[in-house]
KEBA-437786 format. One line per 5 residues: number of its first residue (from 1); their letters; for each residue x, y, z of C-alpha. Coordinates in pm, 1 decimal, padded with zeros to 6 digits. Example, Ala and Ser with C-alpha at 12.3 -4.5 7.8 and 13.67 -1.06 7.14 Angstrom:
<atoms>
1> as> 01230.0/-00450.0/00780.0 | 01367.0/-00106.0/00714.0
</atoms>
This chain:
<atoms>
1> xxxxx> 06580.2/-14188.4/-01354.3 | 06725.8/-13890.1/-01503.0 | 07052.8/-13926.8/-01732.2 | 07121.0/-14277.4/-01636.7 | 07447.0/-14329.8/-01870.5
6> xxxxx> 07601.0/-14012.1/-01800.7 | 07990.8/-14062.7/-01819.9 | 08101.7/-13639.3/-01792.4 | 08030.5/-13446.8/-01558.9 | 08205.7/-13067.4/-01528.1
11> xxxxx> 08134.2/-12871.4/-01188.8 | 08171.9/-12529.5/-01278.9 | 08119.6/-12255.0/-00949.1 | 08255.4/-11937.1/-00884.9 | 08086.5/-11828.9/-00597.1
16> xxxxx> 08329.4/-11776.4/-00292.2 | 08064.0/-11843.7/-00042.4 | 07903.2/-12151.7/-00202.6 | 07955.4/-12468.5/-00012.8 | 07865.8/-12822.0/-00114.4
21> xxxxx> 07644.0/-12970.5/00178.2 | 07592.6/-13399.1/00176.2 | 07343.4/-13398.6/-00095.8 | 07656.1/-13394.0/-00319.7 | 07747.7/-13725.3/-00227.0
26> xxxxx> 07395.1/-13850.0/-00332.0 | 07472.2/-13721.7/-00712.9 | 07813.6/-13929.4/-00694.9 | 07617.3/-14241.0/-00590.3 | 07392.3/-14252.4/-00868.7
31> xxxxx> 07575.0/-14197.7/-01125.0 | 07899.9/-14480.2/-00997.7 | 07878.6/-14727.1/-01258.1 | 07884.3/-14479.7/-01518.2 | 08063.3/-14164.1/-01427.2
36> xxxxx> 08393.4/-14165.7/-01615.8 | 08517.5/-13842.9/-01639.8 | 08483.9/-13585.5/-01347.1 | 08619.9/-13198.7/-01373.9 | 08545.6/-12961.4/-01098.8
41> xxxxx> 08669.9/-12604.0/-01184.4 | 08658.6/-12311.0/-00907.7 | 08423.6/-12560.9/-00716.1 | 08430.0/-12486.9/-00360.4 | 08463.3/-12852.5/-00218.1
46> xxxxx> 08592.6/-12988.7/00120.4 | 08833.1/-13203.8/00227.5 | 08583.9/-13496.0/00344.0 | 08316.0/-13388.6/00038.5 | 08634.1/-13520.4/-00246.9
51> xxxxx> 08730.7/-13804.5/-00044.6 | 08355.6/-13937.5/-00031.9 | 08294.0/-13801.6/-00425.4 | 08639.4/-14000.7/-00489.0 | 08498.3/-14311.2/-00253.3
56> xxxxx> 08162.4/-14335.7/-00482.4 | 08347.4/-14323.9/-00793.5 | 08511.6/-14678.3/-00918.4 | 08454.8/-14645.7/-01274.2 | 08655.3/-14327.8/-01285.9
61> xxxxx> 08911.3/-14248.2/-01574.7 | 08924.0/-13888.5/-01590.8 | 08974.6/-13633.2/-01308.8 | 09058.7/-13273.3/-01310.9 | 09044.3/-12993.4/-01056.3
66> xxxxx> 09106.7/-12619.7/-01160.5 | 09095.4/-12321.1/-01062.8 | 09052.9/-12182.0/-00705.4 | 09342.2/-12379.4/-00471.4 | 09029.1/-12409.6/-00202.6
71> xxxxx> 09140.5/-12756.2/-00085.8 | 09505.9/-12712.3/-00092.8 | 09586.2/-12752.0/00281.1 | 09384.8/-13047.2/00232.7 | 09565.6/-13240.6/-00076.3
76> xxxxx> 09793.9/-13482.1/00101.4 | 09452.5/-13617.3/00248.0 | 09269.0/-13640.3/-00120.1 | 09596.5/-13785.4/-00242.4 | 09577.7/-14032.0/00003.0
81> xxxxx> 09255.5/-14138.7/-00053.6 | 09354.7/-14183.2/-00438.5 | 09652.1/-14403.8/-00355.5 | 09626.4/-14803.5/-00361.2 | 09654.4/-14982.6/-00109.4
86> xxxxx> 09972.1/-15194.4/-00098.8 | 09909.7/-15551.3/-00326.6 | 10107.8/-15715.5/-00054.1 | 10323.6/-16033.3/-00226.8 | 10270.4/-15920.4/-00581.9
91> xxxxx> 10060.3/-16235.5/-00688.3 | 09683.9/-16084.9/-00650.8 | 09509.2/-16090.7/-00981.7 | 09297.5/-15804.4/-00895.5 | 09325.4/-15418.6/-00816.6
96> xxxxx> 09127.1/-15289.8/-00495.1 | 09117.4/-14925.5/-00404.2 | 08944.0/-14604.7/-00468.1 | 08918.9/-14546.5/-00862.1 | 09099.0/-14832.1/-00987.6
101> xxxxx> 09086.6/-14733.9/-01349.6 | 09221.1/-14408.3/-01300.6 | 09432.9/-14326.8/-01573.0 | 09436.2/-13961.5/-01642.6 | 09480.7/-13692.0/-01323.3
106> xxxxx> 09517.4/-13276.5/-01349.4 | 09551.7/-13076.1/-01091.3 | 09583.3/-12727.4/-01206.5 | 09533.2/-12408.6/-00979.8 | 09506.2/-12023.8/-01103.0
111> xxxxx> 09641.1/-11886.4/-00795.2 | 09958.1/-11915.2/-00559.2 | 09930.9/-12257.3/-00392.1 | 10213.5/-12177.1/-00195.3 | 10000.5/-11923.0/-00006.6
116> xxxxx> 09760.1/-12154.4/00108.5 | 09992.0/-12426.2/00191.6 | 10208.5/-12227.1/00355.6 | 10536.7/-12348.8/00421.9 | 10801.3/-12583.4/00307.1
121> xxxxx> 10708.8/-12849.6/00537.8 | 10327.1/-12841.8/00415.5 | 10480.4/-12845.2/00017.5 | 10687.1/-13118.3/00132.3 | 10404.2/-13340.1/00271.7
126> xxxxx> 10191.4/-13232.6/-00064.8 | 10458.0/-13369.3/-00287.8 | 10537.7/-13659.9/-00075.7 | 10157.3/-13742.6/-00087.4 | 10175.9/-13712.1/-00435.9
131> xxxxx> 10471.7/-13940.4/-00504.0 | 10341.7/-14216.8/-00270.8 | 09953.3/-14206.7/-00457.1 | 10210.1/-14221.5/-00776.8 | 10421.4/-14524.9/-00707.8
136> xxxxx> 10119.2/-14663.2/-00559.3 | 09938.3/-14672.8/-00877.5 | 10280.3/-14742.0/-01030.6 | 10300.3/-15057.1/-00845.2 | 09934.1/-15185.6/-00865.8
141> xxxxx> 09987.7/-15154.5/-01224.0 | 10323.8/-15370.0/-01221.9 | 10099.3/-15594.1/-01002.3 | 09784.6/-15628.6/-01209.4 | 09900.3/-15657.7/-01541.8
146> xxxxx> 09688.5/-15951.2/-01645.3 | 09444.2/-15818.4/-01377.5 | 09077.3/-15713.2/-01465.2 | 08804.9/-15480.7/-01328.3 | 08461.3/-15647.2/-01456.8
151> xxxxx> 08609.8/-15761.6/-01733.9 | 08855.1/-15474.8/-01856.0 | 09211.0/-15475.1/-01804.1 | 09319.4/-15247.6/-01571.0 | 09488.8/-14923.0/-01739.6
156> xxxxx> 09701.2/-14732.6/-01456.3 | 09766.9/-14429.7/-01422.5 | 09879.2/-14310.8/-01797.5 | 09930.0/-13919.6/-01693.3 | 09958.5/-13651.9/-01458.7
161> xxxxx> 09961.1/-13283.8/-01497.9 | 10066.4/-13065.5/-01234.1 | 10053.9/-12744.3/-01206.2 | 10364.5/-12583.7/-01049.6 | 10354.9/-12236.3/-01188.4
166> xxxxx> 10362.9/-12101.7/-00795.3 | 10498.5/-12455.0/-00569.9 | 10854.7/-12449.4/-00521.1 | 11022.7/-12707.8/-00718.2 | 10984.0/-13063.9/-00604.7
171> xxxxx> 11330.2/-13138.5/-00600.2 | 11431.1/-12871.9/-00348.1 | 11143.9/-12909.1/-00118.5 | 11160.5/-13325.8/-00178.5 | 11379.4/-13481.8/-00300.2
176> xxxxx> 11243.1/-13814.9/-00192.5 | 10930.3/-13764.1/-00335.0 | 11134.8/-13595.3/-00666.2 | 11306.8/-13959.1/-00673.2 | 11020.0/-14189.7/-00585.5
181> xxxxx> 10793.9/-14059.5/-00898.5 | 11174.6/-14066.4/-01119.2 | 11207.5/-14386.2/-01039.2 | 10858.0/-14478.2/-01143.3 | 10876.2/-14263.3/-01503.4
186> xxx> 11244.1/-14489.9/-01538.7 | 11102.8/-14802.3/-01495.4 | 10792.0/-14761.7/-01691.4
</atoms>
């Protein structure tokens, strides 16, 4: 077995025309209970290809995409597959979802978004993705505080970074989504 505790892993590709076929998937598998922190810069990767990765990954703490805005028409799907499923009355005692211990998320693109996303109503869903997967992992926090994860309390999500150099701002585009993740920074 070759690097069987690895923890980091940084995709680095800046080849336009380099696509990431299934085999990818088989690299995410094997390395699940350890893989911690994940960082793909100007890595050509589809929609379905990060929603798998982000399926195969519970352990992880870490993510970052840079770079190239490649899946940009496709974020309001990734977010979604980052955001917890509702905890229903409030008295679970444990967190279920894609990467539960996800405390630490970048997203941070080189290039005009906007371009690729195209219009307000495509920023709009982005940033209303965004602010649900938020207060999602907001709430499951709330939820779970005395929850574990094999044995380790369960962290939240700590911080975001966003890049917005080129989006229009959140608050003009919307301002539900601008309130939802206010609310959650006011109440902790």
């Amino acid at each position: 077995m070759v690097l069987p505790r690895l923890r980091m892993l940084k995709l680095t590709i800046q080849v336009e025309s380099y696509s990431w076929d299934d085999s990818i998937n088989q690299v995410f598998t094997h390395f699940s209970n350890t893989l911690e922190h994940l960082t793909f810069a100007y890595s050509p990767l589809s929609r379905q290809a990060a929603v798998d990765m982000l399926n195969r990954l519970p352990n992880l703490r870490n993510m970052s995409f840079s770079g190239r805005s490649d899946l940009a028409e496709d974020w309001d799907e990734i977010l979604g597959a980052l955001t917890l499923p509702s905890a229903g009355n409030g008295n679970e005692q444990s967190v279920s979802g894609p990467n539960p211990k996800l405390a630490h998320m970048r997203l941070d693109w080189s290039e005009d978004i906007t371009d690729e996303i195209g219009t307000d109503e495509n920023i709009a869903l982005f940033y209303q993705a965004f602010g649900t997967m938020i207060e999602s992992r907001w709430r499951g926090r709330l939820q779970a505080v005395n929850a574990t994860i094999g044995g380790l309390a369960v962290p939240g999500l700590m911080s975001v970074y966003l890049s917005r150099r080129y989006m229009k701002n959140i608050e003009e585009v919307a301002p539900e989504a601008h309130a939802q993740i206010a609310r959650c920074i006011a109440e902790g």
